[in-house]
N, C-alpha and C positions, 0 to 999 in steps of 0.2 A: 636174869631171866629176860626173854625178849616178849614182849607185849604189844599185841595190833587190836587198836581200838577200831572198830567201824561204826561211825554215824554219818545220817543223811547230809549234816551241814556242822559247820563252826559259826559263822557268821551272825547268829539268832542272838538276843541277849538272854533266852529264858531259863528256868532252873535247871533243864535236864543239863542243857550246853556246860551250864555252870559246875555243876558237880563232876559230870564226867573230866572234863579239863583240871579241875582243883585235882582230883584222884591222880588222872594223867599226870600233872606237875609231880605231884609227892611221890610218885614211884621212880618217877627220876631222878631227882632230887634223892631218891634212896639206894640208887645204883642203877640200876633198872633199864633196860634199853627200850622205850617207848615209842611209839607211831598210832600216826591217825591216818586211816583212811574214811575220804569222805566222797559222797556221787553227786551234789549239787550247792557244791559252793560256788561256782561260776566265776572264780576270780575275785570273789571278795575276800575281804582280810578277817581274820577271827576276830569276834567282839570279846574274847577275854582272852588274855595272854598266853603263849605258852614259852614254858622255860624254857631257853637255849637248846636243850639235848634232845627235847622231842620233837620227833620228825613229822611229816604230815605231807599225804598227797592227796588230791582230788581227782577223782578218776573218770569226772563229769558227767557222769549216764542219768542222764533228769527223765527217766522214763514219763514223770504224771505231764509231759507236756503232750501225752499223748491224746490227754482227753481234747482237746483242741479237735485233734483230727476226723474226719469221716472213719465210720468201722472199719472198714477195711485198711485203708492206712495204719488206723490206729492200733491193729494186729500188728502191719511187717513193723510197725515202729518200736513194738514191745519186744517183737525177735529183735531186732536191730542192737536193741540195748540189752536185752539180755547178752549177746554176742558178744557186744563190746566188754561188759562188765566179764565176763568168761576170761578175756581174752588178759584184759588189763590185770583181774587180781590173781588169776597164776603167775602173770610175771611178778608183782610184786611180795607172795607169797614166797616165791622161788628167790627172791634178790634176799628180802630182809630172814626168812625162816621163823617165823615165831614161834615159840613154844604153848603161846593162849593167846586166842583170839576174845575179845570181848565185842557182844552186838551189842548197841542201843538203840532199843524199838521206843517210842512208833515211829513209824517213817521208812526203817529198813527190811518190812515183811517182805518187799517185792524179791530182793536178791538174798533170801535168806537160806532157801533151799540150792541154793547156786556156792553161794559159799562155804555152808556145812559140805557138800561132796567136795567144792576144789580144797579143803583146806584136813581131808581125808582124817590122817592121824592127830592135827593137831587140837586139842584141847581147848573146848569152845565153850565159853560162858555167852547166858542172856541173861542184858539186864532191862527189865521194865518198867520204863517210866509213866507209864499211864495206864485205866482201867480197863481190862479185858481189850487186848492189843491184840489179837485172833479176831478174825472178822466173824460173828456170828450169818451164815450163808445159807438161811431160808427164804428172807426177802431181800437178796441188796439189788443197789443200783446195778446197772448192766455194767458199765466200766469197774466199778468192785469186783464185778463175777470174774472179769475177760482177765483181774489179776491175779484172781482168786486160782482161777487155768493156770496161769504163768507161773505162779511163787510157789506151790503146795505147801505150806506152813509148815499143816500138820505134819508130814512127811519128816520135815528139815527140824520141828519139835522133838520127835522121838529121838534124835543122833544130839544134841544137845548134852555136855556133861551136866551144866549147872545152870539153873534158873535164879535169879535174883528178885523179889519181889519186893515192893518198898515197904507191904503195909498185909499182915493179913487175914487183911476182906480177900487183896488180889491173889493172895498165894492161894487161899480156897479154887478161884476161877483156874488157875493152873490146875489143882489138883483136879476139877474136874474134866480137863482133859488128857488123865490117865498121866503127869510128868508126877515122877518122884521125887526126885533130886532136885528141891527148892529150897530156899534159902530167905529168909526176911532182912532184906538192911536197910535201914530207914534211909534218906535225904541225911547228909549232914549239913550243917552251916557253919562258913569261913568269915573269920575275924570280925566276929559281932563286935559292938561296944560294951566295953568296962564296964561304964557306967551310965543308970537311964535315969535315976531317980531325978537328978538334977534339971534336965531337959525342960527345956519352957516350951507348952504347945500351943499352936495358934487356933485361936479363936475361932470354934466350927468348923475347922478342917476334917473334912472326913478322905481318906489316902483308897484308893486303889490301882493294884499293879500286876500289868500282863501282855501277853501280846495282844493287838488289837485285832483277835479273828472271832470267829464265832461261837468255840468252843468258851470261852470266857463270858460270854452276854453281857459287856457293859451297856448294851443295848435298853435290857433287862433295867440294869443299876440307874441308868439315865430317867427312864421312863417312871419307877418308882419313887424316886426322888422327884418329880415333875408333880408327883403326887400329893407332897407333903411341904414345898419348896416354901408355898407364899403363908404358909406358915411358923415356918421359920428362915426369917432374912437372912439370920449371920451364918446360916452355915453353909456350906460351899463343896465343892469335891474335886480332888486334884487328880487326873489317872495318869500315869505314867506307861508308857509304853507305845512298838510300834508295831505296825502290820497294815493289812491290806482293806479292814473297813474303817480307816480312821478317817477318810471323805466322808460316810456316811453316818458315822455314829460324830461328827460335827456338823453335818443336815439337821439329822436329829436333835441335839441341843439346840441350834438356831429358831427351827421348825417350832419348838417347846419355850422360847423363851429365856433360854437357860445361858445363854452366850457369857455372861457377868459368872455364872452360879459354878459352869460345870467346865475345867479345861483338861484338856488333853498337852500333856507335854511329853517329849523324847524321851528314851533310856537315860538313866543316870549311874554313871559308876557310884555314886557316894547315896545311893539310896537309903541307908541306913539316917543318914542323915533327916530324909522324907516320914520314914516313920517316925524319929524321936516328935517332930515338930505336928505330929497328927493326932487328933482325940482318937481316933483309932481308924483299922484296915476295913474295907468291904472285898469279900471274894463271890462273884455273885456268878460262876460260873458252872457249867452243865455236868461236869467231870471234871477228876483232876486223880492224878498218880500221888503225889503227896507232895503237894503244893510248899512250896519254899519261901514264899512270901507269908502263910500261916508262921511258920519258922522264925524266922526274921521278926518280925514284929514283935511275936512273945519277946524271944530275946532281947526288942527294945523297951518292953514295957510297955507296949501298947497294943491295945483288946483285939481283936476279931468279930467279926459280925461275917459268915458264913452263910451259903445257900447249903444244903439238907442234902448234897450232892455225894455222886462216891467216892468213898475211898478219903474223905474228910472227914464227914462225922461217925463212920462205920469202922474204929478200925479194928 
C-alpha cells in the first residue's frame, strides 16, 4: 500500500512530530511504501529519524508569513500560495499515486480543502492532534477569518473518509460537527524504560516538557513557583524544550529572582532519562490533544501535576 502523510513540518521535536514519524517508520518497516509531504520545513532536517525507505518532500508554501504583510498583499500572498500548493501537490500526487492519504492537523487546516479536491478518488484520513482544530468563527482575529475565506474546512470535512480522534471529549467536538466516520486512537509511546523502580531521583527536581510557545504557559509554571519558592529552597524546576518565547520566559525568571531556581534547557533525545531522575512532571498548559509527556512519565514512574485543561483531565 502506498501512503502520503501530510504535515506542516518534521523539524519540531514535539509529540505530534513524534508519533506520526514512529507510525511512519513501522509501516515501512512492514512493506509499505511511505511519504511525507510537508509546507514549512525550510531546509531543515527532521528532529527524529526516518527509516531509509520513507520518502519526504517539502513543498515550502509558509503561507502564515503572510500575516507580516499589509491586507491587501497579505490576500495576493495567500492566492500566491495557495497556487503554488495546487500546482506542487498534483505533481506529486500524480508522480507517487497513493492509495491514503493521511492529514495531520493543527497547522494544515489552511490547504485542507485544496487537497481533499486534488487528491479526488483517493482515500483520505484526518488525524487530530489537538482540541477542537476547526476554528470556532463568531469572534476570530481578522487574519483567522481572511483564512477561514481561503481553506473552507468545513467543506473539505464532509469528503473526509476517516476522522481519528485521540481522546473522546475530542470525538464528541467532531460529532458536533455533523462527521460520522470517527475513530478514537490514543497517542502511543515508543521504547519506554524496563525498569523505574530502581531510579534514584534528585533532590526537588520538579521536570517540565514542551515547546516553549504560548499554548503551554510555562509562563504560568514560572510565576506560581515564584510564589512558593522562598519556601522551599531545595527545590528547583528544569524545563526542557525549544521555541520562540524562551528570551522572554528567561526575563521572567531573572525579573523574579529565580535564575539559581528555574532553567530552561534544549530538547533531549534521552528524555526518558529526565523523568526517571524527577519527583515528578508539571504540565501547566492551556490545551493539549493528548499530551505525551503525561505518557512518558507514568511509564517512568513518575507523578503528574496537571492544569484542569482539555482533553487531559476530561477524557
Amino acid at each position: 500500500m502506498k501512503i502520503l502523510f501530510f504535515i506542516s513540518q518534521l523539524h519540531h521535536s514535539g509529540g505530534m512530530e513524534h508519533t506520526v514519524v514512529d507510525k511512519a517508520n513501522f509501516l515501512s518497516n512492514c512493506g509499505h511504501d511511505v511519504m511525507f509531504v510537508t509546507y514549512a520545513n525550510k531546509g531543515k532536517s527532521t528532529y527524529f529519524k526516518l527509516s531509509a525507505n520513507v520518502k519526504w518532500v517539502d513543498v515550502d508554501c509558509r503561507y502564515f508569513e503572510a500575516y507580516k504583510l499589509p491586507i491587501f498583499k497579505r490576500l495576493l500572498f495567500l492566492i500566491k500560495k495557495k497556487k503554488e500548493f495546487r500546482t506542487k501537490l498534483a505533481q506529486i500526487i500524480h508522480y507517487f499515486n497513493p492509495d491514503v492519504i493521511d492529514i495531520v492537523i493543527p497547522n494544515t487546516t489552511f490547504f485542507i480543502y485544496d487537497l481533499v479536491k486534488i487528491a479526488k478518488s483517493v482515500k483520505i484520513i484526518l488525524e487530530c492532534h489537538i482540541a477542537n482544530s476547526i476554528p470556532n468563527m463568531k469572534k476570530p482575529p481578522t487574519f483567522e477569518r481572511l483564512l477561514y475565506v481561503f481553506n473552507k474546512p468545513h467543506k473539505a470535512i464532509k469528503k473526509i473518509d476517516l476522522i481519528i480522534a485521540l481522546t473522546f471529549r475530542d470525538a464528541k467536538y467532531w460529532q458536533s460537527l455533523q462527521v460520522k466516520n470517527i475513530r478514537v486512537i490514543p497517542n502511543p509511546i515508543t521504547f519506554p524504560p524496563i525498569e523505574t523502580e530502581d531510579s534514584e531521583k534528585e533532590v526537588g527536581r520538579i521536570l517540565a516538557v514542551g515547546r516553549l510557545d504560548s499554548q503551554k504557559r510555562f509562563d504560568r509554571l514560572i510565576e506560581s513557583f515564584a510564589i512558593i519558592a522562598w519556601k522551599y529552597p531545595i527545590w528547583h524546576i528544569d524545563i526542557y524544550g525549544d521555541g520562540n518565547e524562551k528570551d522572554s520566559l528567561e526575563k521572567q525568571i531573572a525579573s523574579l529572582g529565580l535564575s539559581n531556581r528555574v532553567v530552561i534547557h534544549s530538547t533531549t533525545s534521552k528524555i526518558y532519562k529526565e523523568y526517571q531522575k524527577s519527583q515528578f512532571l508539571v504540565l501547566s498548559s492551556d490545551y493539549e490533544g493528548l499530551p505525551l509527556v503525561i505518557l512518558e512519565s507514568m511509564a517512568c514512574g513518575t507523578p503528574v501535576l496537571s492544569c484542569d485543561c482539555p482533553n487531559v483531565s476530561h477524557q
